[in-house]
C-alpha positions in Angstrom: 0.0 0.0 0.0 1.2 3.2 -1.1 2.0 6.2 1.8 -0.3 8.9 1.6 1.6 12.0 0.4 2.1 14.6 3.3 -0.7 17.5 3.4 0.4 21.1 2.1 2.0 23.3 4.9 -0.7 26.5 4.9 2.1 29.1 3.3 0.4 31.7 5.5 1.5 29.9 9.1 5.5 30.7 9.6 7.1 28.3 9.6 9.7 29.6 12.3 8.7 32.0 15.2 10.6 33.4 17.2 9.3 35.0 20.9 10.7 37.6 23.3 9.1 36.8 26.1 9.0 40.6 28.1 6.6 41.1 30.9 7.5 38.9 33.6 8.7 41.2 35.9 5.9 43.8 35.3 3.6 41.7 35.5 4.2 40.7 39.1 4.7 43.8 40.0 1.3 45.5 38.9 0.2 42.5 41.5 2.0 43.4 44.3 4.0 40.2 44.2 7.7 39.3 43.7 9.7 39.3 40.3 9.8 35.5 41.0 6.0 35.0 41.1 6.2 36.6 37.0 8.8 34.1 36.1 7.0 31.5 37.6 3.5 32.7 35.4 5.9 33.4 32.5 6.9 29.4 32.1 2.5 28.4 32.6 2.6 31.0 29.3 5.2 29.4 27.6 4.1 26.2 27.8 0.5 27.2 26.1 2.4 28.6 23.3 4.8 25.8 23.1 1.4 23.5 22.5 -0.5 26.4 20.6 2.8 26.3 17.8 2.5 22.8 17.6 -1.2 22.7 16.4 -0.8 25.7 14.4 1.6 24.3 11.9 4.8 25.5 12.8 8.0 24.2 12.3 10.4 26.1 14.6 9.7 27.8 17.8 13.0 30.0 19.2 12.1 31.5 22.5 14.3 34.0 24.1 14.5 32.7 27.6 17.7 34.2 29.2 20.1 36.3 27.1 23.8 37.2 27.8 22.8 40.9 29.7 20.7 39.3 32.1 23.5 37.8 34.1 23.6 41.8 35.2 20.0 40.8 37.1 20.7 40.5 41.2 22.0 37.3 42.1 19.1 36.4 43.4 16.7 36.7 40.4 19.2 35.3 38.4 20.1 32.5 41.1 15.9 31.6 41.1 15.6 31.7 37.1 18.1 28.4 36.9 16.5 26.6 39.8 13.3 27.4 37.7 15.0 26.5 34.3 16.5 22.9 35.7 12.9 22.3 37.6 11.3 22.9 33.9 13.4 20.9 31.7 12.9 18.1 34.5 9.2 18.3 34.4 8.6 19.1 31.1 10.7 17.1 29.1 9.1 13.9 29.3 5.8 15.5 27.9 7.7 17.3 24.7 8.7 13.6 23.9 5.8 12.3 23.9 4.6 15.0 21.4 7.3 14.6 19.1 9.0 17.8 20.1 12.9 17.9 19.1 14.3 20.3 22.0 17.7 22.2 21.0 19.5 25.0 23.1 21.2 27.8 21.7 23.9 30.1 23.4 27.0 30.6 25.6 26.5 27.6 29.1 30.0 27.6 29.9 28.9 30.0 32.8 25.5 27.0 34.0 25.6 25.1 36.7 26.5 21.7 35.5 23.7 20.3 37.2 21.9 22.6 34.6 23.9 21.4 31.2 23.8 17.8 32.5 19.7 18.6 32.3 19.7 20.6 28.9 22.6 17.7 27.4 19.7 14.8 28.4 16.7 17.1 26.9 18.6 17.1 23.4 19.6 13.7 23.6 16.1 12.3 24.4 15.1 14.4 21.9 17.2 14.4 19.3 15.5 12.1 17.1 12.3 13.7 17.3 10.7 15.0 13.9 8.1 17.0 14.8 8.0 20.8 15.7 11.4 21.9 16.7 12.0 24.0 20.1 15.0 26.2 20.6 15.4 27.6 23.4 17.9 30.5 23.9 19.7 30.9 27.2 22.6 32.8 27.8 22.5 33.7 24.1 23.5 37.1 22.7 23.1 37.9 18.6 26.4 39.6 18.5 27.7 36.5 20.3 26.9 34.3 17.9 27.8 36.1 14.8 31.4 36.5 16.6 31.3 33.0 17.0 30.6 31.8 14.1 33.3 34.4 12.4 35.9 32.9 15.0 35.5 29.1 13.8 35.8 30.6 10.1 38.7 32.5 10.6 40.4 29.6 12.5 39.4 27.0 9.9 41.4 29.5 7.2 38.3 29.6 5.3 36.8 32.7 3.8 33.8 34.6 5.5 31.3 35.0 3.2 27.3 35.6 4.0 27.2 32.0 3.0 29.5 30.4 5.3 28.8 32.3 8.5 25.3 31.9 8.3 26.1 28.4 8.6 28.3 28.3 11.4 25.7 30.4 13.3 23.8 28.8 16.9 20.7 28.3 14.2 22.3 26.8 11.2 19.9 23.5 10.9 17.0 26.1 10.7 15.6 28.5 8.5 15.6 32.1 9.5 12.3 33.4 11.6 9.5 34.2 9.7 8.0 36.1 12.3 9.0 37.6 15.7 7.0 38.3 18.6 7.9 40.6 21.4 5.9 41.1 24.3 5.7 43.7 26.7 5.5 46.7 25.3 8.6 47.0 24.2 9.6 48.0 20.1 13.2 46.7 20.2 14.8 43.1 19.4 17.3 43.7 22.4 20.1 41.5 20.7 18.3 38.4 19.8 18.8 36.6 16.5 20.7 39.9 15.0 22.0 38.0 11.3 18.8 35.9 11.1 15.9 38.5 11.6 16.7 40.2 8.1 13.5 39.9 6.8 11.4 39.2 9.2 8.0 40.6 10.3 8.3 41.9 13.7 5.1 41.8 15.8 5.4 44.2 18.9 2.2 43.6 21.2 1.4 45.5 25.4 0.4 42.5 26.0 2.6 41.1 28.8 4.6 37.8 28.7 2.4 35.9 31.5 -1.0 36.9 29.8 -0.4 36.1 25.9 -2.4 32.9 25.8 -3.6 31.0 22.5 -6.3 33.7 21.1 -2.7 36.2 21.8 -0.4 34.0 19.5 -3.2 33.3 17.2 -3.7 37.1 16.4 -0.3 37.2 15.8 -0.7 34.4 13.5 -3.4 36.5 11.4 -1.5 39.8 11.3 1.1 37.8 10.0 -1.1 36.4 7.2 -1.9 39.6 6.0 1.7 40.8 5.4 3.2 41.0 1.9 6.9 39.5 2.5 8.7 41.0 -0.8 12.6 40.2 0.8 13.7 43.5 -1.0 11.3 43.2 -4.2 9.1 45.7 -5.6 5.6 44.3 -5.6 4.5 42.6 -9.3 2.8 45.0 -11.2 -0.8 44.5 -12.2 
């Protein structure tokens, strides 16, 4: 018996999305309550989206979870967003298995606890086969970082930099580049995150804050997305 040929992928869902998740912090704040209690609501919000991606279609789904700058946090914000991260990955992992979700982590961990790579290094590896929706999760990643990076292993190797060849020796070279990016919180500003790959993306900017953007948040990012005219640096066609 023949396989039945895969369904067409709807070309007005991204296929990569890519999420600053901003608001944590005010959040708790216009509450009354700790910083911690935001980070805390932030993951309950990234977990919806993680799901609501999934049955939307997309492909790739890069959240900004802790860049380079926030090491400058206080110690103990910083100190309760790893217990939090390793508590996660834990909890969660299991779950993103069992929906086919390949887990990868992008950015600079020479600084993690090792109890925290020994947790990220067994998420990719009981994920790695996965081929479903792919989750990258950046932590302690900077853009400027990685394009040094990936202009360092050139240079070593003696080959030449071209746009070619550092795009693939960048943190995000098995993907394509975001389609669309959200940022939460207010904020108009892609505060170092994915500097070489956002090029051409759409960049959604919404108040909403990180621990409220829920399914009916993502999907009305989904929509304004559908009604954009990508023309990467074309003129439109003429009638």
């Amino acid at each position: 018996m023949s396989q039945q040929a895969p369904s067409p992928r709807d070309p007005q869902v991204p296929r990569h999305v890519a999420v600053i998740m901003d608001g944590n912090g005010r959040w708790a704040q216009a509450r009354d309550r700790a910083r911690t209690v935001g980070h805390r609501a932030g993951l309950r919000a990234a977990r919806k989206i993680v799901r609501a991606a999934g049955r939307a279609g997309v492909e790739v789904l890069t959240l900004f979870a802790f860049s380079q700058e926030n090491w400058k946090r206080p110690e103990t914000e910083v100190s309760l967003l790893m217990q939090l991260f390793v508590s996660t990955l834990s909890r969660e992992m299991n779950s993103l298995h069992k929906n086919n979700v390949r887990v990868r982590f992008i950015g600079e961990h020479s600084d993690f606890a090792p109890e925290l790579r020994e947790e990220m290094r067994r998420a990719q590896m009981l994920t790695r086969d996965n081929h479903g929706m792919q989750l990258l999760v950046a932590v302690g990643y900077g853009g400027q970082w990685d394009i040094v990076q990936a202009a360092q292993r050139l240079a070593a190797s003696g080959r030449p930099i071209t746009p070619e060849s550092l795009e693939a020796e960048l943190a995000t070279e098995e993907v394509c580049p975001p389609d669309l990016l959200i940022r939460t919180g207010g904020e108009s500003r892609i505060s170092n995150f994915l500097l070489w790959q956002l090029a051409y993306t759409e960049l959604y900017f919404t108040q909403t804050l990180w621990p409220d953007f829920d399914d009916e948040a993502f999907a009305d990012a989904l929509r304004w997305y559908a009604g954009r005219e990508r023309r990467f640096g074309r003129v439109p066609e003429a009638a």
